[in-house]
N, C-alpha and C positions, 0 to 999 in steps of 0.2 A: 244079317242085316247089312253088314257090310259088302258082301257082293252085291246085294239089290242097288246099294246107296252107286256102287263102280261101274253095273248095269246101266241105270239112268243117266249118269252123268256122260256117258259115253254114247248113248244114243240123242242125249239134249245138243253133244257137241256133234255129230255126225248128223243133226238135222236142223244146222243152223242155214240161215238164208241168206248171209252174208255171201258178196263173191268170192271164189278164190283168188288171188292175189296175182299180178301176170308184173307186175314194177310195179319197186318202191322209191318213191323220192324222199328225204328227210330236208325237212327246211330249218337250215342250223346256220350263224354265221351269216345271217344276211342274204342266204343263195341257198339252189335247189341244188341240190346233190344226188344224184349225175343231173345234170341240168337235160339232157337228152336219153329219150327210155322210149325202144321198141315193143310195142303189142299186138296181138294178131286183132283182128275183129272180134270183138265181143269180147278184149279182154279190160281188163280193171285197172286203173292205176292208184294205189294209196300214197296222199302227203302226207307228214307224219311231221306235227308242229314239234318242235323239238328247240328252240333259240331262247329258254329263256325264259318264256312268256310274253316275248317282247310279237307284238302282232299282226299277222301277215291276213292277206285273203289273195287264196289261189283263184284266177280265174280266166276265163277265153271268151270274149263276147259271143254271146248267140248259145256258146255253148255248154258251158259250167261255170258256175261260182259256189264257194266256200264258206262264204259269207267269212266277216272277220273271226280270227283265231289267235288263241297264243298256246292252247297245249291240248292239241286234242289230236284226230284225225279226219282226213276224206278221203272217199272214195269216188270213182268214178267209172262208167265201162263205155267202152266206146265203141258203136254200132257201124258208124263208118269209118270206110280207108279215106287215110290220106295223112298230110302231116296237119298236127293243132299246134297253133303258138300258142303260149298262156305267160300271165306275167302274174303279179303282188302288185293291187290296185294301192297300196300302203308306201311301198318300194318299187316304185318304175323300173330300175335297173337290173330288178330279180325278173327274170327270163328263163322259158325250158319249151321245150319240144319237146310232142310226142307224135312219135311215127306208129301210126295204125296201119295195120295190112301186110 
């Protein structure tokens, strides 16, 4: 029984549809940490609310928002090259880049 139970679980995680991971930002401290993070095309970036509870919302006009947060995370993949600014509609002075491509 317990193989079957290590079976399952191991093919539940092996066919999850989450992206894999390409950068991670942690938002601790009032700021992105690495405020700047390279991905190829198609790849993913996770924030990872992490301050507290105290509550941010990642965002890029046009392009992504996270709606407000204080302990969770986002995801995002980004289809085109080029560099995204993004800021904390909360915290103006929280700033990062991400270089795609």
């Amino acid at each position: 029984m317990r193989l079957l139970l290590a079976i399952v679980m191991v093919l539940a995680v092996g066919c999850s549809s989450e992206p894999d991971v390409d950068a991670a930002v942690i938002i601790s401290n009032i700021r992105f940490e690495p405020s700047e993070v390279s991905v190829p095309v198609g790849g993913t970036v996770e924030w990872t609310f992490d301050d507290g509870g105290l509550l941010h919302e990642v965002h890029a006009d046009g392009v992504f928002d996270s709606g407000v947060n204080g302990d969770n995370t986002f995801r995002f993949t980004f289809d085109e090259p080029g560099d995204v600014d993004y800021q904390c509609s909360i915290h103006p002075h929280m700033t990062g880049t991400i270089h795609v491509g």
